[in-house]
N, C-alpha and C positions, 0 to 999 in steps of 0.2 A: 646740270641743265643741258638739256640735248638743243645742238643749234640744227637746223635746216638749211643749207646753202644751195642756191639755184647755181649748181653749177653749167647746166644748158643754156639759159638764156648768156651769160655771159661768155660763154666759149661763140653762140655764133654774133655778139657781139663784134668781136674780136674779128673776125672773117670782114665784115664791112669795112670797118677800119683799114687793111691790110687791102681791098679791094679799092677804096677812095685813092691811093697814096700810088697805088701801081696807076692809073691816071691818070697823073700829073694834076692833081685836084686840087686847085687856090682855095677852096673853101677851109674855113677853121676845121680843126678836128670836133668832131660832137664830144660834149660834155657828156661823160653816162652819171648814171642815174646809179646809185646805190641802191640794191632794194635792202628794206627792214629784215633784220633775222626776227623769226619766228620762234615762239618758246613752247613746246609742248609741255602740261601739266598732265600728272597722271590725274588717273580717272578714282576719284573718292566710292568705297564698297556704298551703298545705301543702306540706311541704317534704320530700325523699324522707329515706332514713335516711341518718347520714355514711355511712355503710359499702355504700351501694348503686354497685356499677361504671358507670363511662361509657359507655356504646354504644360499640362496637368499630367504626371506620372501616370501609365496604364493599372488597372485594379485598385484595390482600395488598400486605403490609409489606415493603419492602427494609431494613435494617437495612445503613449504607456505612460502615466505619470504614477510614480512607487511612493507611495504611503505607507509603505507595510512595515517602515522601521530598520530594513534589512536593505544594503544593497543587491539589485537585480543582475546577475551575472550572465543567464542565457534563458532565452525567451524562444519555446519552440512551437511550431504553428502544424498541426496535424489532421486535414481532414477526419470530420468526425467519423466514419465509419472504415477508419486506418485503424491497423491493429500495433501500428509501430508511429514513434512519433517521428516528424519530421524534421529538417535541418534548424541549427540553432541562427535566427534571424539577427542576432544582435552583434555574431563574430565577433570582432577585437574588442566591440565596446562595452559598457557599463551602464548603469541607470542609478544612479546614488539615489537613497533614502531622499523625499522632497525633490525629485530631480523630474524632469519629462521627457522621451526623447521618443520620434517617432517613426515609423516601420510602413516605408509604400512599395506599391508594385506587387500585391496582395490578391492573386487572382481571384477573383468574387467566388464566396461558395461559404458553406457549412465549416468550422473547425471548432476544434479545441485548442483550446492558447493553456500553457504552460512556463511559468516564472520561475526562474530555481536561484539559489544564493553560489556564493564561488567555491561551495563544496556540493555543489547539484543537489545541494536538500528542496525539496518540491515547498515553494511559500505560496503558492496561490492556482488555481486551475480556472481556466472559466471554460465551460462546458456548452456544444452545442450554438455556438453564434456565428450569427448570418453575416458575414465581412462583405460589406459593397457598400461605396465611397467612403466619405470618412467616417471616421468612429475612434471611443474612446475608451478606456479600458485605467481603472482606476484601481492598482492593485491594494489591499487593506490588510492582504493576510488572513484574510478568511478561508477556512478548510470546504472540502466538497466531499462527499462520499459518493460511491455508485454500490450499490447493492444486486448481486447478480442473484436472482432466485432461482437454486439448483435443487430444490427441497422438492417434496412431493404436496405442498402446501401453498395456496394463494394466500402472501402476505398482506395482510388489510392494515396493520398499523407499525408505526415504527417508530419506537422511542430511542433518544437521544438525549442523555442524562448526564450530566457530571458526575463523576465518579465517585465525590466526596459529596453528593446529595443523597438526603432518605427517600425520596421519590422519584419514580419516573418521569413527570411530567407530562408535556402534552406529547400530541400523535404529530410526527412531522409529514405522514400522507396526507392528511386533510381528505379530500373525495377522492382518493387516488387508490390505485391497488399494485401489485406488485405480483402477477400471472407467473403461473412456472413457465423456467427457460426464457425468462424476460430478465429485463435488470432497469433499475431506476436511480436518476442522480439527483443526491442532496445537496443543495448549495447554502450559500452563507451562514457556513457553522462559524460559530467563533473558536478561534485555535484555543487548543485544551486539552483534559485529559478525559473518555467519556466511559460511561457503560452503556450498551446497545443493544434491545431487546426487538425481537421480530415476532409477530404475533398474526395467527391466523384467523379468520372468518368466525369461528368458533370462539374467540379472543381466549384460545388457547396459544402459550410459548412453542414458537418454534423454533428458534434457538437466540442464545445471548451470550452475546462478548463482555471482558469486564477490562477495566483500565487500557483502553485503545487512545492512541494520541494522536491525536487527526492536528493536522498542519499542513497545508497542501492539500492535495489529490490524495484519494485512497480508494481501497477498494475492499467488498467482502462477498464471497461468497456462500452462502446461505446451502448449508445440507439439509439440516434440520435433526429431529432427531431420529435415531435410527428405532424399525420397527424390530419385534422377537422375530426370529426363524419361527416356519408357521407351525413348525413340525415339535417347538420349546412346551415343556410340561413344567406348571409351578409345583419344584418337590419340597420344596423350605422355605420356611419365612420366619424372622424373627423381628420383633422389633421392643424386647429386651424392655418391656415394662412388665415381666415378671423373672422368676429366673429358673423357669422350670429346664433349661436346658445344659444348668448347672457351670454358668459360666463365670469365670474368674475365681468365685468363692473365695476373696482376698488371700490368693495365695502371694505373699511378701518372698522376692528374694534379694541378695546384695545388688541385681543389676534390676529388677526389673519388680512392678509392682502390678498383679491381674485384679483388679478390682471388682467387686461384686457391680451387678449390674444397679443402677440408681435413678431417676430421672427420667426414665425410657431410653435410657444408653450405656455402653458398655466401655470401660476407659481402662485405658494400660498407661500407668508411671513407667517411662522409662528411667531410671538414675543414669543412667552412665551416657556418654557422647560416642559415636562412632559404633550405636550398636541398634539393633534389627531384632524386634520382638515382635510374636505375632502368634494368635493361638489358631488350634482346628478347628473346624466343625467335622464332626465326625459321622453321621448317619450312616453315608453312603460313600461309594465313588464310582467317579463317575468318570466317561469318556471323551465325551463331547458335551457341552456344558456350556450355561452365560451364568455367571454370577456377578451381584452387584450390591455395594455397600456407602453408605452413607459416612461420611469421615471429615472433622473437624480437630484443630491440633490447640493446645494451652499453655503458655509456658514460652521453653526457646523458639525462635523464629526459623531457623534453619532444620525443621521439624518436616519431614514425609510422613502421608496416610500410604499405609500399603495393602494389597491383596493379592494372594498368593495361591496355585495349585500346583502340587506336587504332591510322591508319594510318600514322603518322611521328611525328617527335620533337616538330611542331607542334601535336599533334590526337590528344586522349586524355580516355579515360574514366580519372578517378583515384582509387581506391578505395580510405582511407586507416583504419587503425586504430591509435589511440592507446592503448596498453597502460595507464600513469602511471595516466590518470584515468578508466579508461575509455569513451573516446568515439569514434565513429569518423564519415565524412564523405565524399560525395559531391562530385570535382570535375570541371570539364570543362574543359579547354586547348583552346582554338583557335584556328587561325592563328596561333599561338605567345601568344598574350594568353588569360590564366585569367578564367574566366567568372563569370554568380553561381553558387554552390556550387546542384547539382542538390540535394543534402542537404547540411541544416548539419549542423554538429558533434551527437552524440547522443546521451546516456549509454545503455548497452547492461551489462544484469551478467551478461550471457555472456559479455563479454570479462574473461580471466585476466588479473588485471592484476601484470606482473611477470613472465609465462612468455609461452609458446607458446602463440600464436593462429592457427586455419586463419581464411584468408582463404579468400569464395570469391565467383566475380563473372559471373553468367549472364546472357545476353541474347537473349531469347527474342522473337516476333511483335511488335519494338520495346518490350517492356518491362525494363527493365537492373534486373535482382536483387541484392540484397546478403546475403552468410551469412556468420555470425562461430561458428565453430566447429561448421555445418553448422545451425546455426538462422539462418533468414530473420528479419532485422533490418529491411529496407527495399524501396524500387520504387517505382519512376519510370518513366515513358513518354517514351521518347528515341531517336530514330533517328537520332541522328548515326553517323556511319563506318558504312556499309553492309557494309565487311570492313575486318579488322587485322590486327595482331598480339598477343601478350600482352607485356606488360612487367611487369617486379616489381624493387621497389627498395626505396626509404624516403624521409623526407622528416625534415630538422630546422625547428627553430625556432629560439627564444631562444637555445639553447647548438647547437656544433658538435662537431665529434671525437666522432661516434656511430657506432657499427658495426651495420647493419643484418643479420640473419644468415639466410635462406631455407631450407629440405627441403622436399620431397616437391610437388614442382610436377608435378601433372596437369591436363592439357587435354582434354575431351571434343568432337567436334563433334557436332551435333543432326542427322541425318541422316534 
């Protein structure tokens, strides 16, 4: 307690006193007067009313409640027309499956919101939303696609299929189109495994993905399919519903069995595992060249369609597509000793995996092309075999007793 004491007024008190007595003053001495001490209180902060609101945080609120089953581990916030995404907003914390937790100070504008699990697997995107004041964001685990059209084709529909369905089903454009050098996003896919078909104006195929697994964000870009060099002559076509071209004529050996042509197709047994059979065609050879073959496998699953040019049985381009998993691969034989793989193994989801896959294998100003289903998958710069022939066959692995099955072999030369 702080006291105040009047030290002045009683100091000249005091002086009177000592004045009366010098004198010779019969009067009493005066009675003083005590003054009261004084108590200063400090002064109390003012305090607003209970009932006054908080200041409301600058920009807007995301409100995230996770339903998607999975807990939410980092949630990143990326203007939409960023090519990178931007910092993860959730730092140290978490969002449990059933849990809500909310994200301010969101400066107002256009983004993309991204959820990922605590191995950054992408569980949910939402694309293109407007963040000013609050807002709410309910993740489910529904996948989004964006489709970039790099094709020379306006895509007018776009199916979106399960993979283990017989049909397409519906268009998921609806009135929409999909202009070259544009791109378009798909939302509320339910996560799955799909097959994906891009179709033109003409409600001609311009290209298809098979067993894609959309969960999260994804994305595809659209080549389409590739056209012939302008300069390509059709010098061969078979498509092996008769057999005037004298093929297989069931020659039987220990490893390998050439079947007469049957069905409209042409099939090679292989017996043995870890072996590579494949017949010519013989007409011509040729220099620069696109050849292409139709090829289905029977039997073991770890079975390759192949298609091959070189000049003899020693010296080959080996052009291998694996349906099973699909992946397909670049080999080169020479001097009867297999080389390093010009291309390794590759997964590709334009190969059908379980059907019918065009091969197709061009070699142009020394550059050696690969197409799997008329989409360019690969290239390489290789001049080996200045001229050949084509071969088409298959190849096993692990298991043997595969029946390799061929249609519709044409041969182009570049003229």
């Amino acid at each position: 307690m702080n006291m105040k004491i009047l030290r002045p007024m009683l100091l000249a008190t005091s002086v009177l006193v000592l004045a009366a007595l010098a004198c010779g003053s019969s009067e009493e001495t005066p009675t003083l007067e005590v003054q009261p001490t004084l108590e200063v209180q400090p002064v109390k902060p003012t305090l607003p009313p209970a009932d006054m609101p908080t200041p409301a945080p600058q920009g807007a609120t995301l409100e995230i409640t996770n339903d998607s089953g999975t807990d939410v581990w980092h949630v990143y916030l990326s203007p939409s027309k960023a090519d990178q995404w931007g910092e993860d907003w959730l730092e140290e914390n978490m969002i449990g499956d059933g849990e809500t937790y909310s994200i301010a100070g969101i400066p107002a504008g256009t983004y993309d919101v991204k959820a990922e699990d605590e191995n950054q697997e992408v569980i949910e995107v939402w694309w293109d939303v407007d963040l000013e004041g609050e807002m709410t964001w309910t993740i489910v685990g529904l996948a989004s696609f964006e489709v970039i059209n790099d094709s020379e084709d306006t895509i007018a529909y776009l199916y979106i299929s399960p993979s283990d369905s017989t049909t397409w089903g519906d268009d998921w454009l609806g009135e929409d189109v999909i202009d070259v050098n544009t791109s378009y996003v798909v939302g509320d896919i339910p996560r799955g495994t799909y097959d994906i078909k891009a179709v033109d104006l003409d409600e001609e195929s311009v290209e298809v993905l098979y067993n894609v697994s959309l969960s999260g964000g994804g994305s595809w870009t659209v080549v389409g399919r590739a056209a012939l060099p302008s300069n390509a002559v059709l010098r061969f076509e078979e498509d092996f519903h008769d057999n005037r071209n004298d093929w297989g004529l069931d020659v039987e050996e220990d490893d390998v069995f050439y079947m007469r042509p049957a069905n409209g197709e042409y099939c090679i047994l292989i017996k043995r595992n870890d072996f590579t059979a494949w017949e010519w065609y013989e007409p011509f050879r040729p220099d620069e060249f696109v050849a292409e073959v139709a090829c289905h496998v029977e039997g073991a699953e770890n079975v390759s369609c192949g298609l091959g040019f070189g000049p003899d049985g020693d010296n080959l381009y080996w052009f291998e597509v694996s349906a099973s998993d699909q992946t397909f691969a670049l080999f080169l034989l020479e001097n009867g000793a297999w080389q390093d793989s010009l291309v390794e193994w590759t997964v590709s989801k334009n190969i059908n995996p379980g059907e019918t896959n065009y091969l197709s294998l061009e070699r142009v100003n020394g550059v050696v092309s690969l197409y799997i289903n008329g989409v360019l998958v690969s290239q390489v710069d290789s001049d080996h075999f200045p001229t050949g022939r084509i071969g088409l066959g298959g190849s096993t692995y692990d298991q043997g007793h595969a029946t390799v099955c061929l249609d519709d072999l044409r041969v182009w030369r570049l003229e």
